[in-house]
mmCIF file of the protein (N, C-alpha, C, O) and its ligand, coordinates in Angstrom:
data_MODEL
# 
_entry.id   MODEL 
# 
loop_
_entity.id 
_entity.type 
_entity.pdbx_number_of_molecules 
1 polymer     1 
2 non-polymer 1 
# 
_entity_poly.entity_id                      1 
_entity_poly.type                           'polypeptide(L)' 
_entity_poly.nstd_linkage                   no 
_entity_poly.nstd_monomer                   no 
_entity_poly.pdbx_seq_one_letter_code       
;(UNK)(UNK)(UNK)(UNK)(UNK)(UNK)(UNK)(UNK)(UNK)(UNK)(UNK)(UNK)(UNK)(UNK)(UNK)(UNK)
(UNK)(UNK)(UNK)(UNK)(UNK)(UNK)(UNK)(UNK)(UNK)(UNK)(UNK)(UNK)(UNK)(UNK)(UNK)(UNK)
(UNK)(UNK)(UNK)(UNK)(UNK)(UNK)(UNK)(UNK)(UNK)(UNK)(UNK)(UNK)(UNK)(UNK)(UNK)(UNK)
(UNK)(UNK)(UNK)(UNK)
;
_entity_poly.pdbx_seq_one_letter_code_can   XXXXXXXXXXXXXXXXXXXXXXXXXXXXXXXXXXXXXXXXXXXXXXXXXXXX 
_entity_poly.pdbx_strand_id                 A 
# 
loop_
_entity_poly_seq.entity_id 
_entity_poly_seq.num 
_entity_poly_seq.mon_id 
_entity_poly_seq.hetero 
1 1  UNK n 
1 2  UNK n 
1 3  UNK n 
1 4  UNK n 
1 5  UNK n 
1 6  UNK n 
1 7  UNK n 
1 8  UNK n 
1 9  UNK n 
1 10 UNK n 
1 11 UNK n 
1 12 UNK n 
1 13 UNK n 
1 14 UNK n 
1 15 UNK n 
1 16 UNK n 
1 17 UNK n 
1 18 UNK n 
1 19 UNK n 
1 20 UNK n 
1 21 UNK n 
1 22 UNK n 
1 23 UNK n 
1 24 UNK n 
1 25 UNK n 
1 26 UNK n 
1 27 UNK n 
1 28 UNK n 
1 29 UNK n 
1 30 UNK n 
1 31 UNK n 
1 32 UNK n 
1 33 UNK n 
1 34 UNK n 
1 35 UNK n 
1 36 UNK n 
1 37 UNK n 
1 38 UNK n 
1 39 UNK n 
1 40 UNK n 
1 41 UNK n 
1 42 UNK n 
1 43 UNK n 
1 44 UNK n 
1 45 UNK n 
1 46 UNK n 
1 47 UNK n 
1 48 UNK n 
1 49 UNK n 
1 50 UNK n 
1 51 UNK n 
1 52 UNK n 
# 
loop_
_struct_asym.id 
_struct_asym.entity_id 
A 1 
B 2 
# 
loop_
_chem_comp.id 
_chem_comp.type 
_chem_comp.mon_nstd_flag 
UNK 'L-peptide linking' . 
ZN  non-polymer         . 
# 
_pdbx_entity_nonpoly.entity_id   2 
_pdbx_entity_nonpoly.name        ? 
_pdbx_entity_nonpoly.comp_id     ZN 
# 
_pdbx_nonpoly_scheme.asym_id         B 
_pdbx_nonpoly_scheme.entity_id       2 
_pdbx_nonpoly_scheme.mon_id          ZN 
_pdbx_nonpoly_scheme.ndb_seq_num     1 
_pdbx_nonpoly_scheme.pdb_seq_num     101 
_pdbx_nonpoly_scheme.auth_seq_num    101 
_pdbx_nonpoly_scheme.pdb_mon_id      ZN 
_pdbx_nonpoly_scheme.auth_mon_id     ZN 
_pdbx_nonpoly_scheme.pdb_strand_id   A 
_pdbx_nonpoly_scheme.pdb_ins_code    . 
# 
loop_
_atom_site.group_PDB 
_atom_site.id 
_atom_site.type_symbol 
_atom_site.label_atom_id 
_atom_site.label_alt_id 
_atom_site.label_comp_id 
_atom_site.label_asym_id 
_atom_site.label_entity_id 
_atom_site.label_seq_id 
_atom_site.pdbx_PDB_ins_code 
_atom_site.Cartn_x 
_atom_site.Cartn_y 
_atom_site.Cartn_z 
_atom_site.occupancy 
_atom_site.B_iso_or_equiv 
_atom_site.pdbx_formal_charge 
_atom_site.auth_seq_id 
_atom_site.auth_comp_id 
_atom_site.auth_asym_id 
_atom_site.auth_atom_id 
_atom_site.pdbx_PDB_model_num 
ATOM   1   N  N  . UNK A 1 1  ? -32.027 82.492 -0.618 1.00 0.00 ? 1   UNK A N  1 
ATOM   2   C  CA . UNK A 1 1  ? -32.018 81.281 0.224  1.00 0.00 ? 1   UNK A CA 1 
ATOM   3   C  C  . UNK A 1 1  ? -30.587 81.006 0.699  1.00 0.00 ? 1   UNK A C  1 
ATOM   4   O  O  . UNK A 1 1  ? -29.753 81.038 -0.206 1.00 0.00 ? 1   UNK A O  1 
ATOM   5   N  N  . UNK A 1 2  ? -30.087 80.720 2.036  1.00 0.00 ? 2   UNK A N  1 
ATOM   6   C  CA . UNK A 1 2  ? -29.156 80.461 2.661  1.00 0.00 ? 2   UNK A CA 1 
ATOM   7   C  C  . UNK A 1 2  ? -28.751 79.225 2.111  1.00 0.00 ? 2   UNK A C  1 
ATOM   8   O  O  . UNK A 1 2  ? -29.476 78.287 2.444  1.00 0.00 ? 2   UNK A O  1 
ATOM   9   N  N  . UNK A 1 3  ? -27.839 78.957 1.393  1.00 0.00 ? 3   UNK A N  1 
ATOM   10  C  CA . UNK A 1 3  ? -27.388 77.288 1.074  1.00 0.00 ? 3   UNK A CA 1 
ATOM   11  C  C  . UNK A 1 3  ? -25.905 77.089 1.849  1.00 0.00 ? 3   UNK A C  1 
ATOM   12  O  O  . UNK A 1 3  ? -25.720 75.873 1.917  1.00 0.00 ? 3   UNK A O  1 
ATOM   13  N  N  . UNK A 1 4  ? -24.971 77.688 2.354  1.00 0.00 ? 4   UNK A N  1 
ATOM   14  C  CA . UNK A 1 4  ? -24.120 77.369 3.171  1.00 0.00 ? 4   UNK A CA 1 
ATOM   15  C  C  . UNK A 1 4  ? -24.024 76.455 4.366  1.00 0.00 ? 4   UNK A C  1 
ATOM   16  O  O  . UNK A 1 4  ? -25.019 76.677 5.055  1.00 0.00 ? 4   UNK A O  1 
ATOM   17  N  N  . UNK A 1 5  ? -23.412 75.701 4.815  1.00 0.00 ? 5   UNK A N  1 
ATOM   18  C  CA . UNK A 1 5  ? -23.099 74.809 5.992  1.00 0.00 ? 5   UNK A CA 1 
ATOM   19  C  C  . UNK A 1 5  ? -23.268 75.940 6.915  1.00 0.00 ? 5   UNK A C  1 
ATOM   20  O  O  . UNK A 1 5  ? -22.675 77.015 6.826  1.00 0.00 ? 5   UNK A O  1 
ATOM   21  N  N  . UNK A 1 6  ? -24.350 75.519 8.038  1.00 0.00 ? 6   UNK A N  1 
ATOM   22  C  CA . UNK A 1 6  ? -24.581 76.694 8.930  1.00 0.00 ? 6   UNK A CA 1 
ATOM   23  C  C  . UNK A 1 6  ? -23.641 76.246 10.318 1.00 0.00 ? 6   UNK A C  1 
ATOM   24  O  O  . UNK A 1 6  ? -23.556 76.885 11.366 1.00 0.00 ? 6   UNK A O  1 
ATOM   25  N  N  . UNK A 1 7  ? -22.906 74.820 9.947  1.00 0.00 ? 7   UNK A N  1 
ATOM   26  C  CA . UNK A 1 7  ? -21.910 74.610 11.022 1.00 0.00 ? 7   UNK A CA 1 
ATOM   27  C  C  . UNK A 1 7  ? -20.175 75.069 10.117 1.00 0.00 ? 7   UNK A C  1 
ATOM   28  O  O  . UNK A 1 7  ? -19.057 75.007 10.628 1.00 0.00 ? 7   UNK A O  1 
ATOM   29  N  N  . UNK A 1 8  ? -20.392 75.332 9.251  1.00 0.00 ? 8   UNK A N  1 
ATOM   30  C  CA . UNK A 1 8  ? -18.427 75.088 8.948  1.00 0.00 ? 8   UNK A CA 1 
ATOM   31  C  C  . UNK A 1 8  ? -18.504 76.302 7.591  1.00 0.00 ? 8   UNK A C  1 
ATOM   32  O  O  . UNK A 1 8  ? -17.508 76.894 7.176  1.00 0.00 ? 8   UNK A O  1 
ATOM   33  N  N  . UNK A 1 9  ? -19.973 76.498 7.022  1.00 0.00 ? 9   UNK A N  1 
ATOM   34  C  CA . UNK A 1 9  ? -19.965 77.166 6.456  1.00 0.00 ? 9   UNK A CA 1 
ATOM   35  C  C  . UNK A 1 9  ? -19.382 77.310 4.666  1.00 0.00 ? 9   UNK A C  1 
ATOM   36  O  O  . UNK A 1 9  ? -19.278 78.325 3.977  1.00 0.00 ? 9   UNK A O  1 
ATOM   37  N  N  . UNK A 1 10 ? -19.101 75.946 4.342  1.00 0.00 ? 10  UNK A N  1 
ATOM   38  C  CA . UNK A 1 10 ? -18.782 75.569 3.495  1.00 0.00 ? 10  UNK A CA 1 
ATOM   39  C  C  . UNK A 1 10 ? -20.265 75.383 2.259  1.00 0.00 ? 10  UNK A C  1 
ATOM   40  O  O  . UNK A 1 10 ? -21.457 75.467 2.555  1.00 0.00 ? 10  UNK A O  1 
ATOM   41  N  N  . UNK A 1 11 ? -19.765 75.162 1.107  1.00 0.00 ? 11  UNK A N  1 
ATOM   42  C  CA . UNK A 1 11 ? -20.603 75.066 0.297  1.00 0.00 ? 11  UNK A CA 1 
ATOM   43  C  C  . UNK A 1 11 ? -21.865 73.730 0.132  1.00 0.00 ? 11  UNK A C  1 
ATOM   44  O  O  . UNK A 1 11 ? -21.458 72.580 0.293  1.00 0.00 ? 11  UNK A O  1 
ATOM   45  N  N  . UNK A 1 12 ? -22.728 73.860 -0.052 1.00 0.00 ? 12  UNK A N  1 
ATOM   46  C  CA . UNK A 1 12 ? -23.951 72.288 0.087  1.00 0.00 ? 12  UNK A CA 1 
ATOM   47  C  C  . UNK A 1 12 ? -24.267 72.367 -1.214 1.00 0.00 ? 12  UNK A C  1 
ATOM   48  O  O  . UNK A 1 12 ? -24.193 73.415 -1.856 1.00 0.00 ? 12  UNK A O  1 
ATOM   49  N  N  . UNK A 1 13 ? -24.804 70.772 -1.885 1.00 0.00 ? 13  UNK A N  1 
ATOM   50  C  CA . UNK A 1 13 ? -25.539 70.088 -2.523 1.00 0.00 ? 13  UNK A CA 1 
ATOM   51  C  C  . UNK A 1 13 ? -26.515 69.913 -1.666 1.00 0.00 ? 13  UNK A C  1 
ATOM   52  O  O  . UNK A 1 13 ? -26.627 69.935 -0.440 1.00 0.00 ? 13  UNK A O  1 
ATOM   53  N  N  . UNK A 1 14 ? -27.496 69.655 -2.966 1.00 0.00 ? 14  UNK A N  1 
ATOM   54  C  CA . UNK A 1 14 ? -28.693 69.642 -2.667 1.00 0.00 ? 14  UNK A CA 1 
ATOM   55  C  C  . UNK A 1 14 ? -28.953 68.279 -2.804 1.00 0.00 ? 14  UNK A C  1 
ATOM   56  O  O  . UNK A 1 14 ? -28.509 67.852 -3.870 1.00 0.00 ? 14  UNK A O  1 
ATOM   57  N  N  . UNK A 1 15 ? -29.589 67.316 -2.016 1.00 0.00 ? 15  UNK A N  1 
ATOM   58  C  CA . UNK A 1 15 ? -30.689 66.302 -1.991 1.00 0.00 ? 15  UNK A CA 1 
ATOM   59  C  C  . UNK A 1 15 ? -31.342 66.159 -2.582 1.00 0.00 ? 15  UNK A C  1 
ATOM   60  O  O  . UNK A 1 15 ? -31.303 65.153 -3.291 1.00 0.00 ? 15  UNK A O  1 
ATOM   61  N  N  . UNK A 1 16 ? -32.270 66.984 -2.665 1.00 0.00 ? 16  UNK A N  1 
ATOM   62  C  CA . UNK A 1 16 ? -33.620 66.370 -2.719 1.00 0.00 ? 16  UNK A CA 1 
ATOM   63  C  C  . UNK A 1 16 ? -34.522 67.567 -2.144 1.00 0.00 ? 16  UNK A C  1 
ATOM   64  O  O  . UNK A 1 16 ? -34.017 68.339 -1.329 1.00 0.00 ? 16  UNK A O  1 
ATOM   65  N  N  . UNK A 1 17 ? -36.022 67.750 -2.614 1.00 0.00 ? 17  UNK A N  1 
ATOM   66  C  CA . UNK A 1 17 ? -36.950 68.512 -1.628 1.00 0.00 ? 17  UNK A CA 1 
ATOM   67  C  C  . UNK A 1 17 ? -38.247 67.691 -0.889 1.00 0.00 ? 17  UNK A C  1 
ATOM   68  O  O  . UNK A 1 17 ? -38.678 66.786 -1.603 1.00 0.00 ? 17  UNK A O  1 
ATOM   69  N  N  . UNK A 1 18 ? -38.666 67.787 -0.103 1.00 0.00 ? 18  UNK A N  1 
ATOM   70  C  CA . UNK A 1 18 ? -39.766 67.127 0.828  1.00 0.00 ? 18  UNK A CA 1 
ATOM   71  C  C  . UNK A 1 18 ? -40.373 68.111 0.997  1.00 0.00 ? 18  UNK A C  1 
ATOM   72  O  O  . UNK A 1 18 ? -39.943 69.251 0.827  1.00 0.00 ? 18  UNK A O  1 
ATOM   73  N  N  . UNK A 1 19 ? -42.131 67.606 1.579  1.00 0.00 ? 19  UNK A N  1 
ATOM   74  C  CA . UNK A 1 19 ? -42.576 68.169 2.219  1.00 0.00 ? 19  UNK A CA 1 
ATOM   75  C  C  . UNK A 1 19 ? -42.351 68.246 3.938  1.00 0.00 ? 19  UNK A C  1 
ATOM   76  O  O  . UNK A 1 19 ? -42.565 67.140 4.435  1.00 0.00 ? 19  UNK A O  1 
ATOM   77  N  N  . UNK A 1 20 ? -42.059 69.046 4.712  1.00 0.00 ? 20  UNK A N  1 
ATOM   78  C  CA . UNK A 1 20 ? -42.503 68.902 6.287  1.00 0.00 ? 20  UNK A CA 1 
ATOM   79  C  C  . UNK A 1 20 ? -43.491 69.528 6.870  1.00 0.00 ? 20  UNK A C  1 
ATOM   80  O  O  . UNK A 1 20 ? -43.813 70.687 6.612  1.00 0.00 ? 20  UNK A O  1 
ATOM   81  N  N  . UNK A 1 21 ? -44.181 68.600 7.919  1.00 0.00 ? 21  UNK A N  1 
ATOM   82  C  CA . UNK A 1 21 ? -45.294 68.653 8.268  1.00 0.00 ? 21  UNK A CA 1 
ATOM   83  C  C  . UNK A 1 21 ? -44.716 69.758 9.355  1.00 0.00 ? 21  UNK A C  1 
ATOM   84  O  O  . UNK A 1 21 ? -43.559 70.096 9.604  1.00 0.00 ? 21  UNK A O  1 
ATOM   85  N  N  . UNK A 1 22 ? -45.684 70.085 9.772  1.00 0.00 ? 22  UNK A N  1 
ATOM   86  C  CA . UNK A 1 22 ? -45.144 71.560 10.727 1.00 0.00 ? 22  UNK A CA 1 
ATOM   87  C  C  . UNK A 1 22 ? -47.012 71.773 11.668 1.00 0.00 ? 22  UNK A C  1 
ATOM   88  O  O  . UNK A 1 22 ? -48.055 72.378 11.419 1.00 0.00 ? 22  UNK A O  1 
ATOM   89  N  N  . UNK A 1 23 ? -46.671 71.171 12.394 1.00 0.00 ? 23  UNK A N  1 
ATOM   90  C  CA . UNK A 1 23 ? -48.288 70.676 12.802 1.00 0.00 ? 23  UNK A CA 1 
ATOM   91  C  C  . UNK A 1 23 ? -49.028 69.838 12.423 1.00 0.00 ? 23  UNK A C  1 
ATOM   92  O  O  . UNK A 1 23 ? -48.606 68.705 12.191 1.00 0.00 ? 23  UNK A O  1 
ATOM   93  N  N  . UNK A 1 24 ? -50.568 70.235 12.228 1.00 0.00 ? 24  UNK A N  1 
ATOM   94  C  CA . UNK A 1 24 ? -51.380 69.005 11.794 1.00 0.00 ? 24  UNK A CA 1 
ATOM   95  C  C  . UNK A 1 24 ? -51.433 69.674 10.482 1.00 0.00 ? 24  UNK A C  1 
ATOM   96  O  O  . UNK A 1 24 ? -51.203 68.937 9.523  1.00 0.00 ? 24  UNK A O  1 
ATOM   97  N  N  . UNK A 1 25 ? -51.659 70.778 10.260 1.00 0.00 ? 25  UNK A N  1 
ATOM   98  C  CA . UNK A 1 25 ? -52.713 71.062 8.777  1.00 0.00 ? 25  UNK A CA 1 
ATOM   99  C  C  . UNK A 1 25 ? -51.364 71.446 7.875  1.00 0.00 ? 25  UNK A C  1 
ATOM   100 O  O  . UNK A 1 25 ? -51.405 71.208 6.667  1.00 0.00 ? 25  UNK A O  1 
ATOM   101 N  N  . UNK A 1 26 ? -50.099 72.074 8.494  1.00 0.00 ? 26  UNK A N  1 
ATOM   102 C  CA . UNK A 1 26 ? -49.486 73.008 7.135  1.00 0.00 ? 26  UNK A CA 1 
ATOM   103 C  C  . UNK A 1 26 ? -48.185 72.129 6.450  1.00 0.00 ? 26  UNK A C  1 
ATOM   104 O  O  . UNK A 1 26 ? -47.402 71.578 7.224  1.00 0.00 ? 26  UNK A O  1 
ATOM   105 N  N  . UNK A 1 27 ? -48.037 72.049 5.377  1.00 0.00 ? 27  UNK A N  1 
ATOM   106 C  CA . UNK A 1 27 ? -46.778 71.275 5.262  1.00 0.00 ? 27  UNK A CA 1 
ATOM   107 C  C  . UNK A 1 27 ? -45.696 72.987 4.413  1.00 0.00 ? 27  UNK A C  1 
ATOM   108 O  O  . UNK A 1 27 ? -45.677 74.047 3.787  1.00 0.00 ? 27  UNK A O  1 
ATOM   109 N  N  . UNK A 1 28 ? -45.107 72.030 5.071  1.00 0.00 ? 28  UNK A N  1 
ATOM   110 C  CA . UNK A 1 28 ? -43.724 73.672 4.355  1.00 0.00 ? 28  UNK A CA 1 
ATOM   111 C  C  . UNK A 1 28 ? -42.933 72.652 3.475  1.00 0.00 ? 28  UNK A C  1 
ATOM   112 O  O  . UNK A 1 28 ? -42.690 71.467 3.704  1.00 0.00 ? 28  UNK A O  1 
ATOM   113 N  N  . UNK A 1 29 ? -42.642 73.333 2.544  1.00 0.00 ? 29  UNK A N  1 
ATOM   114 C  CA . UNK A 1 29 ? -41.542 72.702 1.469  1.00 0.00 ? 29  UNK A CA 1 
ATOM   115 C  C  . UNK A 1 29 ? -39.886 72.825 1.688  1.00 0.00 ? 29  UNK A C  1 
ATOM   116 O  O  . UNK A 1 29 ? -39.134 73.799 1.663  1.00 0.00 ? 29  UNK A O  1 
ATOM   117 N  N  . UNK A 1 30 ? -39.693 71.606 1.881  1.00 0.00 ? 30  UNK A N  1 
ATOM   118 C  CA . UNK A 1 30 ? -38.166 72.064 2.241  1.00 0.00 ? 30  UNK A CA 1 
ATOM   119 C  C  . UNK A 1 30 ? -36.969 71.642 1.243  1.00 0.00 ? 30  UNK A C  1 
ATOM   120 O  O  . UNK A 1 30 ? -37.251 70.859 0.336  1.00 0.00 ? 30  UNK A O  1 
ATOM   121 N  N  . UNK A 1 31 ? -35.913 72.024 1.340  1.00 0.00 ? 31  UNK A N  1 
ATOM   122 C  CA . UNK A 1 31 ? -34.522 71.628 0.147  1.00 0.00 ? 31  UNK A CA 1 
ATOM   123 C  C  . UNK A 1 31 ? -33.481 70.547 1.062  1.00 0.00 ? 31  UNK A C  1 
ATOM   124 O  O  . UNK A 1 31 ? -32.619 71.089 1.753  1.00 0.00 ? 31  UNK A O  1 
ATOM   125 N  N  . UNK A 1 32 ? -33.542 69.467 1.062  1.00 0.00 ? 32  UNK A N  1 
ATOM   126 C  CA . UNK A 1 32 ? -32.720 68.622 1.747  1.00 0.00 ? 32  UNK A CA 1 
ATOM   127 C  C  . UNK A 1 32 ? -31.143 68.989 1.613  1.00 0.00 ? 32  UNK A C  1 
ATOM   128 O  O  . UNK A 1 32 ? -31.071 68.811 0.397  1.00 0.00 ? 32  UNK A O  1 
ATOM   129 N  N  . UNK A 1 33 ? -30.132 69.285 1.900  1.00 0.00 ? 33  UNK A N  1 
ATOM   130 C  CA . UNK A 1 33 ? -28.975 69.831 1.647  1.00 0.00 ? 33  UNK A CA 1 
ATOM   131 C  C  . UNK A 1 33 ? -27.908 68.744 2.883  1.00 0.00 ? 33  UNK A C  1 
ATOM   132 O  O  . UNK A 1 33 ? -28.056 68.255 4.003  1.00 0.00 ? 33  UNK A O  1 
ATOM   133 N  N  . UNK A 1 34 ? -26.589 68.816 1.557  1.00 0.00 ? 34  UNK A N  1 
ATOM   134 C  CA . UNK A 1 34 ? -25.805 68.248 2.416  1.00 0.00 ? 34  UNK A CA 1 
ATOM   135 C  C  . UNK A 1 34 ? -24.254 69.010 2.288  1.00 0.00 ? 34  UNK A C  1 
ATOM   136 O  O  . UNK A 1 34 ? -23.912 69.463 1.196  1.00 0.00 ? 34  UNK A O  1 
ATOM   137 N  N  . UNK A 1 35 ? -23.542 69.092 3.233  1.00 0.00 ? 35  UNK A N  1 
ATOM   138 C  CA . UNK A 1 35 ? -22.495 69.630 3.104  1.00 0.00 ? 35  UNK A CA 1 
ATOM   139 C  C  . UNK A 1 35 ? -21.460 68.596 3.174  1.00 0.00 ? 35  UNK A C  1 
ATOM   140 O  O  . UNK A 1 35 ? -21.424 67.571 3.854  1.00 0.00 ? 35  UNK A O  1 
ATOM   141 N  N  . UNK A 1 36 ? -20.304 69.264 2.002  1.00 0.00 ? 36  UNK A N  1 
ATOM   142 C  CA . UNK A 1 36 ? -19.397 68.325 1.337  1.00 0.00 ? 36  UNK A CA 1 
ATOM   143 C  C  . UNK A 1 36 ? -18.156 68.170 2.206  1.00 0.00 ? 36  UNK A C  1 
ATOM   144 O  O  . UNK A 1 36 ? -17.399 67.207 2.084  1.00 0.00 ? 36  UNK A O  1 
ATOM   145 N  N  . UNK A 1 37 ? -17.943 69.323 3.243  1.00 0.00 ? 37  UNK A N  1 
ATOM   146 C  CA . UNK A 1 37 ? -17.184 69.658 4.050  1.00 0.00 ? 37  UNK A CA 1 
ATOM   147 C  C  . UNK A 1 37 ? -17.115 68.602 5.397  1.00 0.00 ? 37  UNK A C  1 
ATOM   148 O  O  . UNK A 1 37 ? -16.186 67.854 5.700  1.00 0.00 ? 37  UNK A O  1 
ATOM   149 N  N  . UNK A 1 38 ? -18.132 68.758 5.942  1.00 0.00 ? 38  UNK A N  1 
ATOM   150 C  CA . UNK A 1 38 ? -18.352 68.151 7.416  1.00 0.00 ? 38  UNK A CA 1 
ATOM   151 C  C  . UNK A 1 38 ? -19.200 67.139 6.927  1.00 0.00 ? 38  UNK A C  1 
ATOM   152 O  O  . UNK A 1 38 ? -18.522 66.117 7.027  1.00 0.00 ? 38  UNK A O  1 
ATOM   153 N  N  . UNK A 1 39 ? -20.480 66.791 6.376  1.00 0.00 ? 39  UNK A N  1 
ATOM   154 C  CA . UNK A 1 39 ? -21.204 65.860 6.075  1.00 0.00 ? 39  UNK A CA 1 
ATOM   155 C  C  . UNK A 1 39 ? -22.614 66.421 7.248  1.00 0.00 ? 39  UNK A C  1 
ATOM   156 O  O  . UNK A 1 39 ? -23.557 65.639 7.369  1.00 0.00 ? 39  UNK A O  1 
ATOM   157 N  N  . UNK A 1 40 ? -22.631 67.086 7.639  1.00 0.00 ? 40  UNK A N  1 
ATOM   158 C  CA . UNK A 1 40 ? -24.010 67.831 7.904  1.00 0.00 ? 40  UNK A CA 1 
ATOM   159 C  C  . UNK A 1 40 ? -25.243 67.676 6.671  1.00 0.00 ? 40  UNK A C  1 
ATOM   160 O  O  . UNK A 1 40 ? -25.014 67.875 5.478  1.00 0.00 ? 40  UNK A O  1 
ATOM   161 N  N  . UNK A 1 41 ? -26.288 67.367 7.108  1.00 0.00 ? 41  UNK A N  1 
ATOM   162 C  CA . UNK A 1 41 ? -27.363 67.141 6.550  1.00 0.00 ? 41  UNK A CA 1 
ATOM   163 C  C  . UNK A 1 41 ? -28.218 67.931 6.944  1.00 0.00 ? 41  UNK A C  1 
ATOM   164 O  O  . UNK A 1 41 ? -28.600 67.609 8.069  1.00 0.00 ? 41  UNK A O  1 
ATOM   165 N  N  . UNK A 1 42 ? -28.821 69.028 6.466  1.00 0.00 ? 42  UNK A N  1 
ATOM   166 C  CA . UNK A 1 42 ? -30.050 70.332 7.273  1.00 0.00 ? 42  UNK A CA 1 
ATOM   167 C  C  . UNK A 1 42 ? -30.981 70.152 5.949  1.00 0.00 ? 42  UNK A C  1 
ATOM   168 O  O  . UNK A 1 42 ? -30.871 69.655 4.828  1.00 0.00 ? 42  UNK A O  1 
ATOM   169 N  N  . UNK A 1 43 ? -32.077 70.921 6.813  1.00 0.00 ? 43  UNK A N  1 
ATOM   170 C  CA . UNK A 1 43 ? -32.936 71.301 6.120  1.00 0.00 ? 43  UNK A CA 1 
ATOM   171 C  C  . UNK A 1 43 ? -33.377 72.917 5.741  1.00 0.00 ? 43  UNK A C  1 
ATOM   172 O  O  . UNK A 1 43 ? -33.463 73.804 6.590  1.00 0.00 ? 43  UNK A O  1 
ATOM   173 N  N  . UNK A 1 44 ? -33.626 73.090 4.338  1.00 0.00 ? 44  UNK A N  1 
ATOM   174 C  CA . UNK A 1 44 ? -32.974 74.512 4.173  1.00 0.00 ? 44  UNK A CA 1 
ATOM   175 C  C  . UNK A 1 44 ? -34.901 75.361 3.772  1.00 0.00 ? 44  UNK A C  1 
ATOM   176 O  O  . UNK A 1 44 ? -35.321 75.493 2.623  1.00 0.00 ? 44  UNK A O  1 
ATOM   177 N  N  . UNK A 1 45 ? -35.729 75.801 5.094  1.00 0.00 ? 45  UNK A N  1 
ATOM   178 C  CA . UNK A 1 45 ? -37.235 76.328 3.685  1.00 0.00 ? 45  UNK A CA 1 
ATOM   179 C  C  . UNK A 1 45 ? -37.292 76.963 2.789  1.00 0.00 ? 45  UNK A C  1 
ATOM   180 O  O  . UNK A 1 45 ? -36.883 78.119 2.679  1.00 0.00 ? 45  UNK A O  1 
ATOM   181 N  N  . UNK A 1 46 ? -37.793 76.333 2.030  1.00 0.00 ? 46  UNK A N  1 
ATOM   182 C  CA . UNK A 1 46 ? -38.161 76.870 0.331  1.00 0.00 ? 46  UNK A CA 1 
ATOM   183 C  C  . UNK A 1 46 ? -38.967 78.059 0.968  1.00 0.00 ? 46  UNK A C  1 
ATOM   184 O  O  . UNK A 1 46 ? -39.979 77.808 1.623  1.00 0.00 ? 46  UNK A O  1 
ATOM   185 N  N  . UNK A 1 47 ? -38.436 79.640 0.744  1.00 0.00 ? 47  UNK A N  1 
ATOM   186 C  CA . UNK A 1 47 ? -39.166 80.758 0.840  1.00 0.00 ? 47  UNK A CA 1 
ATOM   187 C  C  . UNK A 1 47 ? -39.903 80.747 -1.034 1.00 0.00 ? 47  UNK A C  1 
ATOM   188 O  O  . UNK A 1 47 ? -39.301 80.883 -2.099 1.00 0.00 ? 47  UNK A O  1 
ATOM   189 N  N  . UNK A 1 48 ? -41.433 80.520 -0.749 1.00 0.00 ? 48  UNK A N  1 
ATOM   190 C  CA . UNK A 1 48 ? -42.355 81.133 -1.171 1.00 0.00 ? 48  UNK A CA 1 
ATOM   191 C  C  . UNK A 1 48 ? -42.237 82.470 -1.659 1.00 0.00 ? 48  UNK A C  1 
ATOM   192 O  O  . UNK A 1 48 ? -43.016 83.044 -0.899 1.00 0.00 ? 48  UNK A O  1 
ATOM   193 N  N  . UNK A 1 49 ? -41.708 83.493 -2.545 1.00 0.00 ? 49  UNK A N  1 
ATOM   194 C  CA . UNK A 1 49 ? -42.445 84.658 -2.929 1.00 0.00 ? 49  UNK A CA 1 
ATOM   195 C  C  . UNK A 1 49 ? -43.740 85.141 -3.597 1.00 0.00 ? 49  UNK A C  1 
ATOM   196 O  O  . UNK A 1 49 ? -44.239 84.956 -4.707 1.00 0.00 ? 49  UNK A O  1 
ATOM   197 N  N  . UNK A 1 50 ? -44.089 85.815 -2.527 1.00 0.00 ? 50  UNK A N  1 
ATOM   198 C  CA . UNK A 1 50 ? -45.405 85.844 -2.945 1.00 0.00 ? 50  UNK A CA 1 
ATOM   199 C  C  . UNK A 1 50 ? -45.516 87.809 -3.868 1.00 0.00 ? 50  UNK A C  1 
ATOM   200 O  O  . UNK A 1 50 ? -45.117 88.908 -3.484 1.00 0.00 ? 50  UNK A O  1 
ATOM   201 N  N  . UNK A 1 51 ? -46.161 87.406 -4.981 1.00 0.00 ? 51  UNK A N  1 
ATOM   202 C  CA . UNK A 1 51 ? -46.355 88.698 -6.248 1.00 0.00 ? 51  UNK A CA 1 
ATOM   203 C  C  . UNK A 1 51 ? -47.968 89.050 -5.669 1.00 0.00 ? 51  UNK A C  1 
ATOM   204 O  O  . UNK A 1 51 ? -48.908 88.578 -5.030 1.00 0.00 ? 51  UNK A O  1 
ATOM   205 N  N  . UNK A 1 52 ? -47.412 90.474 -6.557 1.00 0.00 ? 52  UNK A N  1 
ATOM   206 C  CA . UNK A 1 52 ? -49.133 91.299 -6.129 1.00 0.00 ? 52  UNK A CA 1 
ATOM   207 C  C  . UNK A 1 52 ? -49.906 90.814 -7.445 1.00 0.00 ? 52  UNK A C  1 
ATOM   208 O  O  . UNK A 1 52 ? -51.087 91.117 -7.615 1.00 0.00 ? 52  UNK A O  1 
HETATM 209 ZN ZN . ZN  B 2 .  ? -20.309 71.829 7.022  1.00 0.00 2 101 ZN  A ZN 1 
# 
């Protein structure tokens, strides 16, 4: 998972996680992230791995 400031590239804390709605039916799980650098706030998706 990418956790870097994708503007300055500096290191992020994490928030918090939410769900986001992404249409009507799917919600994706996301990692609220903030960077300590600039104060950018993104949202980072929780990649799912999926096992056989
Ligand atoms: Zn930043």
């Amino acid at each position: 998972m990418e956790t870097t400031c994708p503007r300055c590239g500096s290191d992020t804390v994490e928030l918090g996680e939410k769900s986001l709605e992404i249409g009507l039916t799917r919600n994706e799980p996301v990692s609220i992230r903030l960077c300590g650098n600039c104060a950018l706030v993104f949202y980072v998706h929780i990649e799912k791995i999926s096992k056989f």
